[in-house]
KEKE-3310 file (N, C-alpha, C; in steps of 0.2 Angstrom, whole numbers, plus 5000, padded with zeros to 4 digits):
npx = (4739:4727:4711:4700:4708:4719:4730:4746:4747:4732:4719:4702:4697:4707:4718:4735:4750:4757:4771:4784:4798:4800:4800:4805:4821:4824:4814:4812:4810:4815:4815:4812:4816:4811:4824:4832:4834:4828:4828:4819:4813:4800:4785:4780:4768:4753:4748:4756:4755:4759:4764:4765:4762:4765:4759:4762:4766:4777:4787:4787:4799:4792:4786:4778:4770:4756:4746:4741:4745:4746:4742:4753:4751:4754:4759:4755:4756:4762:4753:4748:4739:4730:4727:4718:4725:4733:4743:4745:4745:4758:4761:4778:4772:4759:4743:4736:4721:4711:4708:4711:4717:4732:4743:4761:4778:4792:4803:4799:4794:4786:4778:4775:4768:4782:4792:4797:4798:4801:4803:4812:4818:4828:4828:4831:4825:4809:4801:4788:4780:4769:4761:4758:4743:4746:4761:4757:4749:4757:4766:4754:4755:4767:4768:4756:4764:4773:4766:4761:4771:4776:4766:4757:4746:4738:4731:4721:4714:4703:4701:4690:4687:4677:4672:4676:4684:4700:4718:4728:4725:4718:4729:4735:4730:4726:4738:4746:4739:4745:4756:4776:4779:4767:4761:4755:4745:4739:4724:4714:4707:4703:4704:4710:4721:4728:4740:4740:4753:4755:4744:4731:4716:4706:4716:4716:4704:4703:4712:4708:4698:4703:4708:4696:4694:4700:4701:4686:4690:4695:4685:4680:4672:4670:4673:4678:4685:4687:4697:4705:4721:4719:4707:4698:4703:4716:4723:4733:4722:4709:4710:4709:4699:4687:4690:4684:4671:4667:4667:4652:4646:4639:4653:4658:4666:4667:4655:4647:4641:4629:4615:4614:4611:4596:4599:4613:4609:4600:4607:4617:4607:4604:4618:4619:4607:4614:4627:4628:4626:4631:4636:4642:4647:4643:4650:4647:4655:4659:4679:4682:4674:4671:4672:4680:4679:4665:4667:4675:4667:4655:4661:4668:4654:4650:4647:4661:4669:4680:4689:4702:4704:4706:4712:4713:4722:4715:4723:4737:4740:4750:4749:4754:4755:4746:4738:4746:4746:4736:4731:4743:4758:4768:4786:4795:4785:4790:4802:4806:4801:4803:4800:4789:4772:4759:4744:4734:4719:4719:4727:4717:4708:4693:4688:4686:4688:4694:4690:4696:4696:4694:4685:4698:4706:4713:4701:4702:4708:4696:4686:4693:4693:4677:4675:4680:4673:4661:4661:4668:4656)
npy = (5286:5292:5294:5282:5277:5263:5250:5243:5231:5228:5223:5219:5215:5208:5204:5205:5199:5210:5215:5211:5214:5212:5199:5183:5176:5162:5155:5159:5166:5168:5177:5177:5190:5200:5203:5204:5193:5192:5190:5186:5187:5174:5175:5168:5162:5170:5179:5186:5198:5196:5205:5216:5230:5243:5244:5229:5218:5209:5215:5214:5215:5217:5215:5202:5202:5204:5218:5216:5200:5185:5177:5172:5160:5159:5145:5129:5121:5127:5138:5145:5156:5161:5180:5184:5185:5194:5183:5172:5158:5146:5130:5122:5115:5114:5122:5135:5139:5155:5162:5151:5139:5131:5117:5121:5115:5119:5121:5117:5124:5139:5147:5166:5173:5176:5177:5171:5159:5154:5144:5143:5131:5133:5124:5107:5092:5087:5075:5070:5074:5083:5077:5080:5077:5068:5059:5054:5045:5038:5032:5024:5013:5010:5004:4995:4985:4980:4977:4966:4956:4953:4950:4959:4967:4985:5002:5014:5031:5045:5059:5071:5089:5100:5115:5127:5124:5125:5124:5122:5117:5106:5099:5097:5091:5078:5074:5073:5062:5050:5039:5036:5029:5030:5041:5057:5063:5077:5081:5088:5105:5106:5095:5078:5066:5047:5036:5021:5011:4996:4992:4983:4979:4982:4990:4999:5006:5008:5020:5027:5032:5039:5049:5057:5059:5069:5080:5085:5086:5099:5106:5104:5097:5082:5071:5054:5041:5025:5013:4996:4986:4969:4968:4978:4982:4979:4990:5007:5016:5009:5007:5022:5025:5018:5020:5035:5034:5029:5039:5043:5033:5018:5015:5025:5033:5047:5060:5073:5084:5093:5090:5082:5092:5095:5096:5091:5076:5074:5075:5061:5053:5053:5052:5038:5031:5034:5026:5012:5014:5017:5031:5046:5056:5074:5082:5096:5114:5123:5126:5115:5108:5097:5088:5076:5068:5065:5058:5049:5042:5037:5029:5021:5014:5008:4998:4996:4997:4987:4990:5002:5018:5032:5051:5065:5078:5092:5104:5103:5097:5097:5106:5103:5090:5084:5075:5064:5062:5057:5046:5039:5031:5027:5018:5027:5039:5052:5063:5064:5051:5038:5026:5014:5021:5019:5027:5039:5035:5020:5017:5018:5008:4998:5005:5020:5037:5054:5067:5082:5099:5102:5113:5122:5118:5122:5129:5125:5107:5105:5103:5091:5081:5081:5073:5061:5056:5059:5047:5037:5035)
npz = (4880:4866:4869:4860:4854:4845:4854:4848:4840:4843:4834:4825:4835:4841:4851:4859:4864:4876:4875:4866:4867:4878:4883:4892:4890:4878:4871:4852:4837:4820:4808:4790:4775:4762:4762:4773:4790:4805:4822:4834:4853:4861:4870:4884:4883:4874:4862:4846:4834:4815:4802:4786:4793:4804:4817:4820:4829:4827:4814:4799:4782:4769:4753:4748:4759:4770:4777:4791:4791:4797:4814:4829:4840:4855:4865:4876:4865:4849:4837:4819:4813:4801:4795:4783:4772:4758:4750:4757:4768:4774:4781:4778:4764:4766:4765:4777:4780:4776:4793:4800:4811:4815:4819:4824:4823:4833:4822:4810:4794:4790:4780:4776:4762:4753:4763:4776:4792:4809:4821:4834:4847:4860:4873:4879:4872:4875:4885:4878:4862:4853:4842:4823:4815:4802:4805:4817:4813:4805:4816:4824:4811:4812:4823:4823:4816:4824:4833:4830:4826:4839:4846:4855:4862:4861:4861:4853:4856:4853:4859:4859:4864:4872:4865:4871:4879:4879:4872:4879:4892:4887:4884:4893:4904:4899:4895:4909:4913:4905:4902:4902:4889:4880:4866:4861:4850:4837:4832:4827:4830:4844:4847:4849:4849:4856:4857:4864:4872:4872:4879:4888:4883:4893:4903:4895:4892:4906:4907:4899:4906:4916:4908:4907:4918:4922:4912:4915:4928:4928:4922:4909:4898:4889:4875:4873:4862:4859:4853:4851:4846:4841:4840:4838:4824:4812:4807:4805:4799:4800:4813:4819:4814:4822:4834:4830:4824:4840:4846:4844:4849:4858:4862:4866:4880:4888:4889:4882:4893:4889:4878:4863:4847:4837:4825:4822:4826:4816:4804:4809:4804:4793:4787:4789:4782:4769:4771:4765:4752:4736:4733:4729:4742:4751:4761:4771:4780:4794:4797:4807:4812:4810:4798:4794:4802:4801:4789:4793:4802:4795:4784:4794:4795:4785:4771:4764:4777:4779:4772:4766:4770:4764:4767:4755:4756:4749:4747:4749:4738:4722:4709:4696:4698:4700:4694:4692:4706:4709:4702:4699:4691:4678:4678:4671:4664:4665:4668:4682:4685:4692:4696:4698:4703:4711:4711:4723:4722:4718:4728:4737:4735:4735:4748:4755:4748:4753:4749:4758:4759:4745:4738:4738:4725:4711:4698:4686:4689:4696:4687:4681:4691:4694:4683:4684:4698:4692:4684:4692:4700)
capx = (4736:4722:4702:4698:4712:4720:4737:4749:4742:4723:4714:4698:4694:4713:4722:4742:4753:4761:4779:4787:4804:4802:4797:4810:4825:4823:4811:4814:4807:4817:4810:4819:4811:4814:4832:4833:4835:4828:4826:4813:4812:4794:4783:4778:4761:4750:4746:4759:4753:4763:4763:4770:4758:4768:4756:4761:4771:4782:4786:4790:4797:4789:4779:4773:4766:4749:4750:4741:4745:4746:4743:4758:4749:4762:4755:4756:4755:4760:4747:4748:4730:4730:4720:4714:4731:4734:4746:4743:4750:4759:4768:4779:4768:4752:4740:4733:4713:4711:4705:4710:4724:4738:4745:4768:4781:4795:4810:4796:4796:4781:4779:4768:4769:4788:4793:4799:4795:4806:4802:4818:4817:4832:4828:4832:4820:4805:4800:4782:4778:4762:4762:4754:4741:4751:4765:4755:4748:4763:4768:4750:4758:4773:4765:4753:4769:4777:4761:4758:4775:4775:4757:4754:4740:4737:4724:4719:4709:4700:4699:4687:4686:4670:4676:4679:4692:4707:4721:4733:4720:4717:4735:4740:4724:4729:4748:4747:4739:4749:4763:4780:4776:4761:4761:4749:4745:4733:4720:4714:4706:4700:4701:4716:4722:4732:4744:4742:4757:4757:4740:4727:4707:4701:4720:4717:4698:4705:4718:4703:4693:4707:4709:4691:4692:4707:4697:4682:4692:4698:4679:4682:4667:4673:4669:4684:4681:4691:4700:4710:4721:4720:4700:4696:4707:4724:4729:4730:4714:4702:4709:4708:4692:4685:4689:4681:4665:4665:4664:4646:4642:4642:4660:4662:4669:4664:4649:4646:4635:4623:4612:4615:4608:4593:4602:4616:4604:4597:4615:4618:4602:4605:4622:4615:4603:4619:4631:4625:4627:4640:4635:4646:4645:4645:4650:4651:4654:4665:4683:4684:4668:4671:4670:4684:4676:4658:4668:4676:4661:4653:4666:4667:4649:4646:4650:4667:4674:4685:4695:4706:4702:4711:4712:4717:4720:4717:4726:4744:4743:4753:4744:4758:4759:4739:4733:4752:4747:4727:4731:4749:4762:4774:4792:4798:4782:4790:4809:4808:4797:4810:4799:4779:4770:4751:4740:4730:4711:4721:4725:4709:4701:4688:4688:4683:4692:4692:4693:4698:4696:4691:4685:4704:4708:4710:4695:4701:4707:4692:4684:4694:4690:4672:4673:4683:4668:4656:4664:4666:4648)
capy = (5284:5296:5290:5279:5275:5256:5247:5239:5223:5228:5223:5217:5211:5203:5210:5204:5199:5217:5218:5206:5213:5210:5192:5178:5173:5155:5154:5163:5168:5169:5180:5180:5191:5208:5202:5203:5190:5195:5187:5189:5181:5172:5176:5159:5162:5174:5179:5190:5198:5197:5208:5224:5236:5244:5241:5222:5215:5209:5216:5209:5221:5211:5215:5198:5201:5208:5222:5210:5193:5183:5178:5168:5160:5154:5142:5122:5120:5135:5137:5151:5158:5167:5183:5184:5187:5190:5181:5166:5159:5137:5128:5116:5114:5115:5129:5137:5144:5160:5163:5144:5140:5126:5119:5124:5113:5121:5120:5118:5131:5144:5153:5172:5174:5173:5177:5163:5160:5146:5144:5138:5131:5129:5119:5101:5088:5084:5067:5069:5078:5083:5077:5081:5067:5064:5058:5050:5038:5034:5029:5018:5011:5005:5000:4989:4980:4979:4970:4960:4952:4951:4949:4962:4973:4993:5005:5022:5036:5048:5065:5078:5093:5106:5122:5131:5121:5128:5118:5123:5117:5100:5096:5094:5089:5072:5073:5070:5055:5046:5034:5039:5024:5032:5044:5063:5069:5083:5077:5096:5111:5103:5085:5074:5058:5046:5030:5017:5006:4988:4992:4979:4985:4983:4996:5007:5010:5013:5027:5035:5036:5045:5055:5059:5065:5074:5085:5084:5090:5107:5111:5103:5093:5079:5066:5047:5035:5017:5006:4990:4982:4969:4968:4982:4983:4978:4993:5013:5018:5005:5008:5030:5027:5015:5028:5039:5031:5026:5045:5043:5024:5016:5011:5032:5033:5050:5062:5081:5087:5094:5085:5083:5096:5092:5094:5085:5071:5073:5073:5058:5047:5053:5044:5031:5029:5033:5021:5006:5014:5017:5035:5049:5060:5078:5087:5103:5113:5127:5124:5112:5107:5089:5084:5071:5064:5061:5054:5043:5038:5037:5026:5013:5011:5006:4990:4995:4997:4983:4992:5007:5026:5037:5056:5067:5087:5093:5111:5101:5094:5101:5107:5100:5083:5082:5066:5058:5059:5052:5042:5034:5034:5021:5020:5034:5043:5059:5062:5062:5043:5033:5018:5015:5023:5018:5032:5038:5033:5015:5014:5019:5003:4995:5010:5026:5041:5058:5076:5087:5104:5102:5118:5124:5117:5127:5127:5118:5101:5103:5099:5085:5080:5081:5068:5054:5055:5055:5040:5031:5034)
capz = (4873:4866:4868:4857:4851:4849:4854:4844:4838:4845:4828:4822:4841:4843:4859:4857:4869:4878:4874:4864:4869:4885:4883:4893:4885:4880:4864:4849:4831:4817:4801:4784:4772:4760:4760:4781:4795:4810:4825:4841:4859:4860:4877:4886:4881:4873:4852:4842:4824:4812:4796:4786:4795:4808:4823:4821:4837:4823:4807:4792:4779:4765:4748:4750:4767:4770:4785:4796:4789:4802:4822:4831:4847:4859:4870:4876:4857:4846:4831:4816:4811:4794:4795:4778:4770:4751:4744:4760:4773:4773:4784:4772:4758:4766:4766:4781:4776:4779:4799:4802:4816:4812:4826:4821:4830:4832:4819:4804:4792:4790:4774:4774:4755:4752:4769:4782:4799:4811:4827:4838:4854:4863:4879:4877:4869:4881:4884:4876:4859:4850:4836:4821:4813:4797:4809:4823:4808:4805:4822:4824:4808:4815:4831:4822:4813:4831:4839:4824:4827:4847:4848:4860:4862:4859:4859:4848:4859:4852:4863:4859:4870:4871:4860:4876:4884:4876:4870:4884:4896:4886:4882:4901:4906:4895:4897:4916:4913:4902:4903:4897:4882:4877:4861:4860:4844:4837:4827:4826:4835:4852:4846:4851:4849:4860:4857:4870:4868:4875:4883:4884:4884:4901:4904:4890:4896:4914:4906:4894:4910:4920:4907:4905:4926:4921:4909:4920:4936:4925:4920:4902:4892:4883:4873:4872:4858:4859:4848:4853:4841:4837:4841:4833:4818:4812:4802:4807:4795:4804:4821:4819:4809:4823:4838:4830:4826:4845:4849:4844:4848:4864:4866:4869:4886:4890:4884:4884:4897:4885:4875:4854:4844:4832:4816:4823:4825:4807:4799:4808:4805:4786:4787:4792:4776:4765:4773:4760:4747:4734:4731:4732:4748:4751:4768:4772:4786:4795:4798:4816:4813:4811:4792:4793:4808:4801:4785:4795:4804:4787:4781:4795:4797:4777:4769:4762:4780:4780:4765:4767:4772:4762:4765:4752:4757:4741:4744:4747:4729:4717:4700:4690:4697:4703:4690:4695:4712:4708:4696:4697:4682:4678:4676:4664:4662:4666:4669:4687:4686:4692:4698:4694:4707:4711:4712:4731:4720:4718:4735:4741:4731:4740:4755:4756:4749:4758:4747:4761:4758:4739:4734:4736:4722:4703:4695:4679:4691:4698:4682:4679:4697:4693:4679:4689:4702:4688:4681:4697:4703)
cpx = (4730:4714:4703:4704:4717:4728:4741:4746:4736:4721:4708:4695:4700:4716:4730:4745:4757:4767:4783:4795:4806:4801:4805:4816:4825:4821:4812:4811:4811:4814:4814:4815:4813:4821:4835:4832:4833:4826:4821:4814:4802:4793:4784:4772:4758:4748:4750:4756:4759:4764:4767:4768:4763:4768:4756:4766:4775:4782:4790:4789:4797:4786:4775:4768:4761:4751:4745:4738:4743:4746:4749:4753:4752:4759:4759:4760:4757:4757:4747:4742:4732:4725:4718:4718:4730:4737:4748:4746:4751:4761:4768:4774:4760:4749:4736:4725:4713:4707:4707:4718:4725:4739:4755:4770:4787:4804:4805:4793:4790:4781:4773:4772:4777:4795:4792:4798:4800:4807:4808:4817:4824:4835:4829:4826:4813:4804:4792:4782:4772:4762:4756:4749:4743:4755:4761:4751:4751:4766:4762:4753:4762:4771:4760:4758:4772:4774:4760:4763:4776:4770:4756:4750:4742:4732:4725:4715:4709:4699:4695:4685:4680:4677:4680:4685:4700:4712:4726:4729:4722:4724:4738:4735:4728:4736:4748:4744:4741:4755:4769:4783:4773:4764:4755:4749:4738:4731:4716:4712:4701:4699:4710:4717:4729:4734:4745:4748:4756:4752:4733:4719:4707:4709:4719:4711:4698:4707:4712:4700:4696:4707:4703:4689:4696:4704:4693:4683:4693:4692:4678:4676:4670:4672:4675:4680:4689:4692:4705:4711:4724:4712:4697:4698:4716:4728:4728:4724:4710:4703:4707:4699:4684:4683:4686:4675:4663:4664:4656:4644:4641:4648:4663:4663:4666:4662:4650:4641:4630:4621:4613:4608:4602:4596:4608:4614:4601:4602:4617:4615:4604:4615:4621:4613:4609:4622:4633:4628:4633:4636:4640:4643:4647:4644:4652:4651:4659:4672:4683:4677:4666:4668:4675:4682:4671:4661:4672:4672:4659:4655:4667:4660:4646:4650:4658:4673:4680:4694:4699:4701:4707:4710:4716:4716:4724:4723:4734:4746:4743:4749:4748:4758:4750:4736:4739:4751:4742:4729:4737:4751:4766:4778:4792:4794:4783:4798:4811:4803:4803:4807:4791:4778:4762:4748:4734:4723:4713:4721:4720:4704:4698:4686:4685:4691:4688:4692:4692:4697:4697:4689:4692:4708:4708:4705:4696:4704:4700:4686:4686:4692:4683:4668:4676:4677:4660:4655:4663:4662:4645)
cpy = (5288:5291:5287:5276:5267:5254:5244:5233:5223:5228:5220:5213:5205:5208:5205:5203:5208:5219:5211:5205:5212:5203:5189:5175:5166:5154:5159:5162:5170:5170:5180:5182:5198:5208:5205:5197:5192:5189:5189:5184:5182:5174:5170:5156:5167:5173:5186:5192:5200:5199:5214:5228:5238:5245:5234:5223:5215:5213:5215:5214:5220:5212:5210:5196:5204:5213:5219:5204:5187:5184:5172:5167:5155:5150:5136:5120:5128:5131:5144:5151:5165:5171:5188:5189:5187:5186:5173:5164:5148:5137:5121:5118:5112:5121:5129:5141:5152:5159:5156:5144:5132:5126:5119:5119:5117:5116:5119:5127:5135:5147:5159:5174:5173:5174:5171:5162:5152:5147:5140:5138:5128:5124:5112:5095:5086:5079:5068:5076:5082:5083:5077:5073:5064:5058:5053:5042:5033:5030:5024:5014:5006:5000:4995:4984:4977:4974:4966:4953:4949:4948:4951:4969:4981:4995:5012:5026:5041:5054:5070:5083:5097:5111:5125:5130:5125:5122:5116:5118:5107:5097:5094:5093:5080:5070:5070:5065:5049:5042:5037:5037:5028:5039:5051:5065:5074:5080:5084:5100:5107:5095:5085:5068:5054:5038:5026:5013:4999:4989:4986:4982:4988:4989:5002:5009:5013:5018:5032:5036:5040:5053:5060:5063:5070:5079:5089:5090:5098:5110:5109:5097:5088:5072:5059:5043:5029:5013:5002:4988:4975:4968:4971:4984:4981:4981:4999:5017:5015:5005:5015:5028:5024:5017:5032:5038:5031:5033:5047:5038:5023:5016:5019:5030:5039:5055:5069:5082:5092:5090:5085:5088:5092:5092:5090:5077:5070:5072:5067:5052:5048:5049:5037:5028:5029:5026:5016:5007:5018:5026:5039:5055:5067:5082:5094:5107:5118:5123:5122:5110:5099:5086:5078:5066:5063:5058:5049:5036:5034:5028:5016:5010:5009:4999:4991:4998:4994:4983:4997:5014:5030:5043:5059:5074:5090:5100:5110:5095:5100:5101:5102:5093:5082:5078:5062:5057:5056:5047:5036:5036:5027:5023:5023:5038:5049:5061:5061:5053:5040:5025:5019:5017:5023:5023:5033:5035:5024:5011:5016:5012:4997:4998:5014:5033:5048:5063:5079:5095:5105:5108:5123:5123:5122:5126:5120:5108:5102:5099:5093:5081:5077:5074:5062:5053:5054:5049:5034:5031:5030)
cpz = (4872:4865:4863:4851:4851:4850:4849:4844:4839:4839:4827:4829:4845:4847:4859:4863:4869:4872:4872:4866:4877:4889:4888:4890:4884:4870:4859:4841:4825:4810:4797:4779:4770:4763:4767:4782:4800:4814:4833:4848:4859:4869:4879:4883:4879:4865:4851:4834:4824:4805:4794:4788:4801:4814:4825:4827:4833:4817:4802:4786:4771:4761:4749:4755:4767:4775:4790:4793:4793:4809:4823:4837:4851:4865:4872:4868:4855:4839:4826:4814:4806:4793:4788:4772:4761:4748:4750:4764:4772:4778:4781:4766:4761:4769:4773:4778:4780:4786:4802:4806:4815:4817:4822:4824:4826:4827:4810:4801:4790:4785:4775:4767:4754:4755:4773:4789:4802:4818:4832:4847:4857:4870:4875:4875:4875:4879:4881:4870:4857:4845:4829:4818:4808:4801:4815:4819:4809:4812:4823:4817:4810:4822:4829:4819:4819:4832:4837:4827:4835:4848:4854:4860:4861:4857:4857:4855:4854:4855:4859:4865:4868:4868:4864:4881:4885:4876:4874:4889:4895:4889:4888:4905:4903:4897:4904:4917:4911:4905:4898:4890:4878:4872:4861:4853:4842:4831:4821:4830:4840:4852:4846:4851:4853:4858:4863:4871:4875:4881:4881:4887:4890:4904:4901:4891:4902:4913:4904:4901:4916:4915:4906:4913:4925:4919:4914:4927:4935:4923:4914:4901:4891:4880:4871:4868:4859:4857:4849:4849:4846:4836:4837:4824:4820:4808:4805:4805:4798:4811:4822:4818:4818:4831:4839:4828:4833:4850:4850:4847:4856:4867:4868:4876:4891:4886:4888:4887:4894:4880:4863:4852:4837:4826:4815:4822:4818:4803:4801:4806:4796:4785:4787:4785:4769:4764:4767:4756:4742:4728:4733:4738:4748:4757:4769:4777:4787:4795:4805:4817:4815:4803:4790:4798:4808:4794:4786:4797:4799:4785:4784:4798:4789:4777:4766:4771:4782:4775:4769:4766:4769:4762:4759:4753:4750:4741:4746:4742:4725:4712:4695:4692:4701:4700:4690:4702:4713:4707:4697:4692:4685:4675:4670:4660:4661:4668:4676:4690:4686:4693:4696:4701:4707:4714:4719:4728:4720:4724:4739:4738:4735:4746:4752:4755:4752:4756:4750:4759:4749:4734:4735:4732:4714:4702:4689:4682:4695:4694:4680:4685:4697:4690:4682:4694:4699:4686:4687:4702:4700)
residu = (UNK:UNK:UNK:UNK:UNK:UNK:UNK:UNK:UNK:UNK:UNK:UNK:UNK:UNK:UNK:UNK:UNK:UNK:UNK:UNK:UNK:UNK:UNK:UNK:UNK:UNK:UNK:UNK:UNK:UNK:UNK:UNK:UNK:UNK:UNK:UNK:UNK:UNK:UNK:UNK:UNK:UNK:UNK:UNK:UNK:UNK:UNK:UNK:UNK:UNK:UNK:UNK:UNK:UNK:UNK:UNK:UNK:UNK:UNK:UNK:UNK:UNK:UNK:UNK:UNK:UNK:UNK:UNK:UNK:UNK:UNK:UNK:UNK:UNK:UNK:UNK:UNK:UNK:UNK:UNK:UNK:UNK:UNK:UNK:UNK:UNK:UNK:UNK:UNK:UNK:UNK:UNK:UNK:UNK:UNK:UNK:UNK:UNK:UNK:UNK:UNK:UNK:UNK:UNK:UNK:UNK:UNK:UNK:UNK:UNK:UNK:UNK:UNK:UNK:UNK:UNK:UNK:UNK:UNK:UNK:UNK:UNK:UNK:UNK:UNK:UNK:UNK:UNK:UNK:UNK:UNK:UNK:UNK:UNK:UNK:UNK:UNK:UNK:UNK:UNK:UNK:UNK:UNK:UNK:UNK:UNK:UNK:UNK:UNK:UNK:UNK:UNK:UNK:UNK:UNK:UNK:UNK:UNK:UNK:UNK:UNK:UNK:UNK:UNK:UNK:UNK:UNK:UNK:UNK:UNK:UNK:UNK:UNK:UNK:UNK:UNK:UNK:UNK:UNK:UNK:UNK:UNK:UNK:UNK:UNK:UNK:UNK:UNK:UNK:UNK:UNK:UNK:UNK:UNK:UNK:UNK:UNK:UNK:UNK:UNK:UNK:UNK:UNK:UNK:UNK:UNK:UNK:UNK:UNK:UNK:UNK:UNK:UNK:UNK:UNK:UNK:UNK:UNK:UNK:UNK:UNK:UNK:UNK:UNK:UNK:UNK:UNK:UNK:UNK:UNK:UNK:UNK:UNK:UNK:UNK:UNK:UNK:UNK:UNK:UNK:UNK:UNK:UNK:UNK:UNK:UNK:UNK:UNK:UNK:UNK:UNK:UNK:UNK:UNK:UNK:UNK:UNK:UNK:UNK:UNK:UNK:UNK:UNK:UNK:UNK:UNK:UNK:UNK:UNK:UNK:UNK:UNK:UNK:UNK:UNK:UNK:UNK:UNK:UNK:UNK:UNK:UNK:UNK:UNK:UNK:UNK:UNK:UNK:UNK:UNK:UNK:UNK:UNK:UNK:UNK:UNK:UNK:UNK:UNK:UNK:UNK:UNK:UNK:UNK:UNK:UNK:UNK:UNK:UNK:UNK:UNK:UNK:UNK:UNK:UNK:UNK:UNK:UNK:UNK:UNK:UNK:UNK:UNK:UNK:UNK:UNK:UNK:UNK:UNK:UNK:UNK:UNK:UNK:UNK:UNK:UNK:UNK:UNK:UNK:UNK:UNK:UNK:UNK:UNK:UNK:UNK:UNK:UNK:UNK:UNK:UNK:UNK:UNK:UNK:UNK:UNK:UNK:UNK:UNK:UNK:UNK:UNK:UNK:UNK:UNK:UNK:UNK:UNK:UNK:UNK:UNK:UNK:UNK:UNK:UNK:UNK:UNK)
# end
């Protein structure tokens, strides 16, 4: 290779896995796009770009592809990271931000602009997944309906790892503690959450603090927040919300061996003084910085914490149906209203709502957006 010159996929300070085609048979990539099908085998581990430039590892031969659209990063977890693509990078119907890593599961479908992406794994189902936190709700859901009727206990964990752990790292750090009950999901970039099923306290503290040597023993940071139901709550909102409070409070489990930072400290005593009152809030903050996890805090240290926690990620609502999914409509407002449907601002009443990623919205719902928060301040 001549001086100064860089390797396929070496860009912007990204270094690629080697040789795609010499990856292991087993995992595999399938791309459909500019009116081809192709398919790829996956390494075990590494980052793949993926674009129309033709130093990508893969190439997609795609007007609506950037020429380096995307990273593929194959790991424990795989995760796509959109590196500042024009025409954007989803998985399903939700946007990935530019530079920000999604974690994928295999067989959901990836859009780079109007190109596809579809990860197949064809080893047999393992007995633990990692599930995203839509879906892991869902499961604290059902498991609060479960224990309701038995009346048996269960706890939420909260894991946060230091930034530097990595996710491979965490993921089997946690895993090899668990029970083959127990539930992992991803909450997001070095945060994790855990489903205790049919654990009672004084178990589910013994487990957080296995899993807190488990970290520990790898060199990893980490912070355990703790919720028992039916102690701490009897729905999945007041138990997530009450976890992750307990990240800051006392009931944390374990703490990062360095000490909080002053502005950390100023942002949380300023929640504090909020908490009370029924003003609207406004957080801001990189991607993985933790603005879901200080509105949570937020949320259940005020007086409406015994209501509902609603998030809502504004850049997977649709423009056409965004004051039907606010608001609600009733039977036959629109041809596909087939039954009245109560709007996420109705079921948020008496809690706390959560606008997510907010300025990804059009400008002119933002406007309307503006005056609904006017009005109910």
């Amino acid at each position: 290779m001549p001086p100064g010159s860089t390797s396929p996929g070496e860009r912007d300070g990204l270094v690629s896995t080697a040789a795609v085609s010499s990856a292991p048979a087993g995992l595999r990539l399938y791309v459909t796009g500019g009116h081809a099908c192709t398919g790829h085998a996956l390494p075990t581990s590494g980052a793949l770009t993926l674009g129309r430039g033709g130093d990508c590892d893969i190439v997609i031969d795609d007007t609506s592809v950037s020429r380096l659209h995307a990273v593929l990063h194959v790991g424990a977890v795989f995760e796509i990271e959109d590196r500042g693509s024009h025409n954007g990078t989803r998985i399903g119907e939700r946007r990935v931000a530019s530079g920000q890593r999604r974690a994928v599961l295999p067989g959901e479908v990836v859009h780079l602009g109007t190109a596809t992406l579809v990860i197949f794994d064809p080893s047999p189902p393992r007995s633990r997944h990692l599930w995203p936190h839509g879906y892991f709700e869902l499961l604290v859901a059902q498991e609060c309906a479960r224990a309701a009727a038995t009346r048996r206990p269960f706890a939420v964990l909260r894991v946060q790892a230091s930034e530097l752990a990595g996710a491979e790292l965490v993921v089997d750090a946690i895993t090899c503690t668990l029970r083959d009950i127990d539930v992992l999901g991803s909450y997001g970039p070095d945060d994790h959450e855990v489903l205790l099923v049919e654990a009672e306290p004084e178990q589910a503290r013994a487990l957080a603090d296995q899993i807190a040597a488990s970290l520990g023993a790898r060199g990893a940071a980490a912070r355990i927040g703790l919720a028992c139901f039916p102690r701490d709550g009897s729905d999945p909102e007041r138990l997530i919300a009450c976890a992750s409070a307990a990240l800051h409070g006392d009931a944390g489990i374990a703490r990062p061996a360095r000490p909080q930072a002053p502005a950390m400290e100023h942002a949380r005593a300023m929640m504090q003084r909020v908490a009370n009152t029924a003003i609207g809030v406004l957080i801001l903050g990189e991607t993985g910085v933790g603005k879901e996890v200080m509105a949570r805090a937020l949320h259940a240290s005020s007086q409406r914490a015994d209501g509902p926690f609603v998030p809502i990620h504004c850049a997977a609502l649709s423009p056409a149906l965004f004051e039907s999914e606010l608001f609600g409509h009733e039977k036959g407002a629109f041809t596909s209203a087939l039954s009245a449907k109560p709007g996420l601002l109705e079921t948020a009443d008496g809690g706390t709502v959560f606008l997510d990623e907010i300025g990804e919205l059009p400008d002119a719902i933002q406007v309307k957006l503006l005056r609904v928060l006017d009005i109910g301040g």
